[in-house]
TORZAZA-930255 format. One line per 8 residues: number of its first residue (from 1); their letters; for each residue y, x, z of C-alpha. Coordinates in nm, 3 decimals. Layout:
REM residues N
NUM) A) Y/X/Z ~ ... .
***
This chain:
REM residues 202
1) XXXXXXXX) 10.931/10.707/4.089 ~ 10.853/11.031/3.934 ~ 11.055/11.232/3.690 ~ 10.820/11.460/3.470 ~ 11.077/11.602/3.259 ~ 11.034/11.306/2.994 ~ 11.164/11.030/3.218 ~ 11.101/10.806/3.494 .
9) XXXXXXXX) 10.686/10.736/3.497 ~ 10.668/10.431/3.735 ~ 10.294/10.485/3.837 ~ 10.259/10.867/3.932 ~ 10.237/10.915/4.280 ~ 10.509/10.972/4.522 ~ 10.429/11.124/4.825 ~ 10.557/10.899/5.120 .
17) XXXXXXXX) 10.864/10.936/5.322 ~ 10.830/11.091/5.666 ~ 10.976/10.939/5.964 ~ 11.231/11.103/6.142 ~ 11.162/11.298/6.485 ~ 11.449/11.045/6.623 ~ 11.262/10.762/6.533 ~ 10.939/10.856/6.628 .
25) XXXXXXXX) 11.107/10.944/7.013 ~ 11.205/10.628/7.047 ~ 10.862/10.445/6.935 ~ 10.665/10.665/7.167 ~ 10.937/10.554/7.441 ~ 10.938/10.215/7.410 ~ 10.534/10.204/7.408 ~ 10.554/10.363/7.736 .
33) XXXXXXXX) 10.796/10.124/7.868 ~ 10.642/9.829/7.706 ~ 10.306/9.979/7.880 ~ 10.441/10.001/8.213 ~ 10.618/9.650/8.220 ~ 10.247/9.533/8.154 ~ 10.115/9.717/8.448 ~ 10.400/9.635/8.645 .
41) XXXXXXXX) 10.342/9.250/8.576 ~ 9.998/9.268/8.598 ~ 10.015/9.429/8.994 ~ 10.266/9.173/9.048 ~ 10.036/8.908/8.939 ~ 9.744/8.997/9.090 ~ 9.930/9.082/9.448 ~ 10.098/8.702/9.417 .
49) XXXXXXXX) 9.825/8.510/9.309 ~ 9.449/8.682/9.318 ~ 9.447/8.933/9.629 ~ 9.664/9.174/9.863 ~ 9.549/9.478/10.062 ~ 9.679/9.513/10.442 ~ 9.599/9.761/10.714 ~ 9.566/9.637/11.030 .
57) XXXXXXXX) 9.795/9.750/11.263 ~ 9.670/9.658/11.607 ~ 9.341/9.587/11.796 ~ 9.359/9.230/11.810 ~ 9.082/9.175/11.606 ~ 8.801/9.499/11.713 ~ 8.541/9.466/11.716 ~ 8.519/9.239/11.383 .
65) XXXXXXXX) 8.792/9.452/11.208 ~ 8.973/9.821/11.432 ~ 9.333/9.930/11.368 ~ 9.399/10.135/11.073 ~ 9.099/9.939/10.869 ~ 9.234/9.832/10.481 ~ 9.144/9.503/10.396 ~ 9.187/9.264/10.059 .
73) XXXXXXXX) 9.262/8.938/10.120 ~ 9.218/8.646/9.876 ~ 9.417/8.359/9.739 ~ 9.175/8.186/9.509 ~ 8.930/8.012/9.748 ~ 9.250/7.788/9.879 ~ 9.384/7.683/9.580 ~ 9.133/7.424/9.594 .
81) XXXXXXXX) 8.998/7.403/9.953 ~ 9.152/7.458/10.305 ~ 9.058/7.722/10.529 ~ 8.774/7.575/10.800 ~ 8.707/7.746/11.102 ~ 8.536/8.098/11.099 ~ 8.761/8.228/10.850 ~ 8.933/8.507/10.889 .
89) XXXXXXXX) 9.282/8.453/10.757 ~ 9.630/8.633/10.695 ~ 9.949/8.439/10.759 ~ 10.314/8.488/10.820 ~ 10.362/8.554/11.173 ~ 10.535/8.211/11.332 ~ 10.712/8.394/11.604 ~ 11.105/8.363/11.487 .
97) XXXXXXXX) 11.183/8.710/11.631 ~ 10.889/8.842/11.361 ~ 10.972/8.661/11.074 ~ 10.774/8.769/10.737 ~ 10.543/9.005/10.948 ~ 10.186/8.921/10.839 ~ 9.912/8.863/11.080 ~ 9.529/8.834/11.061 .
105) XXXXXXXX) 9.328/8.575/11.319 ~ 9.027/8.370/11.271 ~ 9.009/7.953/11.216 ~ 8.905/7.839/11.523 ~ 8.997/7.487/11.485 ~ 9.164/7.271/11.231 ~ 9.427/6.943/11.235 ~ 9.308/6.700/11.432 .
113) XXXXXXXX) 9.046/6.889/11.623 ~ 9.120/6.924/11.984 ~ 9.083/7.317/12.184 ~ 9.034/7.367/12.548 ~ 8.972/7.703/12.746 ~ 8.768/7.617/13.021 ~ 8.659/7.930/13.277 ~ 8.714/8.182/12.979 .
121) XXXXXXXX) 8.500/7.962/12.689 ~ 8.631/7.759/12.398 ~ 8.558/7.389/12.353 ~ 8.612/7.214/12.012 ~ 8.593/6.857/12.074 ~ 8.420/6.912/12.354 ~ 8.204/7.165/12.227 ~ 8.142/7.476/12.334 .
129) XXXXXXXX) 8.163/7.770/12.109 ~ 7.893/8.051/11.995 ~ 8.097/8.338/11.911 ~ 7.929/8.651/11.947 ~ 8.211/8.806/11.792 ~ 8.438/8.809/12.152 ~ 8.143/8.999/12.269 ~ 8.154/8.784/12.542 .
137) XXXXXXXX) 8.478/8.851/12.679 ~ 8.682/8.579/12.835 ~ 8.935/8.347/12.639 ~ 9.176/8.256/12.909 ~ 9.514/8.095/12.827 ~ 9.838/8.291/12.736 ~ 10.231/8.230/12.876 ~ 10.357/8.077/12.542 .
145) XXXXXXXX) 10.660/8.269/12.401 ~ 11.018/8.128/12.505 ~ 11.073/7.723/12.422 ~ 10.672/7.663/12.351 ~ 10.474/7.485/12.598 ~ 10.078/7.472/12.578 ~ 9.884/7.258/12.743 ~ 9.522/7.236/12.762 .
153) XXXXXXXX) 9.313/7.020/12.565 ~ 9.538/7.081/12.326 ~ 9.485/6.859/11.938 ~ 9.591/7.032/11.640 ~ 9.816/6.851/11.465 ~ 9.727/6.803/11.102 ~ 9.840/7.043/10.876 ~ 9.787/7.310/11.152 .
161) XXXXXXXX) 9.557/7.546/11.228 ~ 9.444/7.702/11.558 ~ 9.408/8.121/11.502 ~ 9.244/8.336/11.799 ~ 9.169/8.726/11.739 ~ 8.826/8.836/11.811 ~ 8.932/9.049/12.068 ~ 9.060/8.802/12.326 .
169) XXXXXXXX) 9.210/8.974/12.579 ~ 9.423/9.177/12.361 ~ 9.561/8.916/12.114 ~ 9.852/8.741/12.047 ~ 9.730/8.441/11.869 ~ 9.760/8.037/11.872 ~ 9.701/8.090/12.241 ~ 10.070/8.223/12.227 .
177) XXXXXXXX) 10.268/8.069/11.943 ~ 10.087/7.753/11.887 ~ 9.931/7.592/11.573 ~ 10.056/7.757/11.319 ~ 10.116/7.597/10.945 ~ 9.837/7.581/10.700 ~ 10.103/7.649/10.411 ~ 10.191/7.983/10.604 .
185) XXXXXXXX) 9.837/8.125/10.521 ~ 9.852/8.370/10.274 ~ 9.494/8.437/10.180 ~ 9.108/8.493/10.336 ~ 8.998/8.829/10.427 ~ 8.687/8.888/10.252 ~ 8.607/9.270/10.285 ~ 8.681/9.611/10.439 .
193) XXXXXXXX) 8.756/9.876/10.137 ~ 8.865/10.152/10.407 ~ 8.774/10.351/10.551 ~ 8.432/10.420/10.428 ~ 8.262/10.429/10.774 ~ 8.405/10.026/10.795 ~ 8.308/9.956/10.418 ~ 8.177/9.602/10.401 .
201) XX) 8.234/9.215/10.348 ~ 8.414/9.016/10.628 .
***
């Protein structure tokens, strides 16, 4: 209210009350932290349930994919279909003296479907397999790690999935560990984002 000098007048203006410098801090703080709890869920999010990125660490998988390429993979298309073979997947590594180190192979076979390497070509039930992706090197059998024996035809069990790199003679894949689990896949590689001279889908 206003005081003219002839009392209160309850309708002349009163110019409004500035907010203190304390309490404008600590607004501007907490929409900055507020701001980057969003982000920080919204990465989190993403990275659990959309896509990762991962470099590749190793050859096993040149000429499709070289060491040091950065590539997304994606968690959507399995939440409502398997991986078949000719995807290119990232899993958990199933070799106990890796554990949680994630590895990138492709689906060669799935449960129930039986693999044999016969002089250096794969057979899928009995089938031999196109894949100009080896570029035509040999696929010859691997000394299983410690405790794991292989033998040739071997059936998938269900559940499983049999993982080779494209670069066979430098890869440690299903050839080495086994089957591995379908639940340890953690998404599909879909595309190269660096570098720029390996841009491209997968």
């Amino acid at each position: 209210m206003y005081d003219n000098g002839y009392g209160v007048d309850p309708y002349a203006y009163q110019p409004p009350a500035r907010p203190s410098r304390t309490a404008g801090f600590l607004r501007t703080v907490l929409s900055v932290l507020v701001l980057i709890v969003l982000v920080v869920l919204l990465s989190w999010g993403l990275r659990t349930f959309v896509f990762q990125a991962y470099e590749i660490p190793s050859g096993s998988m040149e000429e499709t994919i070289m060491p040091g390429d950065m590539v997304f993979s994606e968690k959507i298309t399995y939440y409502g279909s398997d991986p078949k073979p000719g995807d290119i997947v990232t899993f958990e590594d199933p070799d106990p003296e890796h554990s949680g180190r994630i590895l990138i192979k492709r689906v060669i076979a799935t449960g129930g479907q039986t693999v044999d390497l016969q002089d250096g070509r794969v057979y899928v039930d009995g089938q031999l397999q196109d894949e100009p992706y080896t570029r035509g090197e040999p696929s010859f059998p691997l000394t299983p790690y410690y405790g794991l024996t292989i033998d040739y035809p071997y059936t998938v069990p269900e559940g499983g999935l049999w993982v080779m790199g494209d670069n066979r003679t430098n890869s440690q894949d299903s050839r080495y560990f086994g089957a591995i689990k379908k639940s340890s896949v953690t998404g599909k590689a879909i595309f190269i984002y660096w570098p720029l001279t390996d841009v491209g889908p997968l």
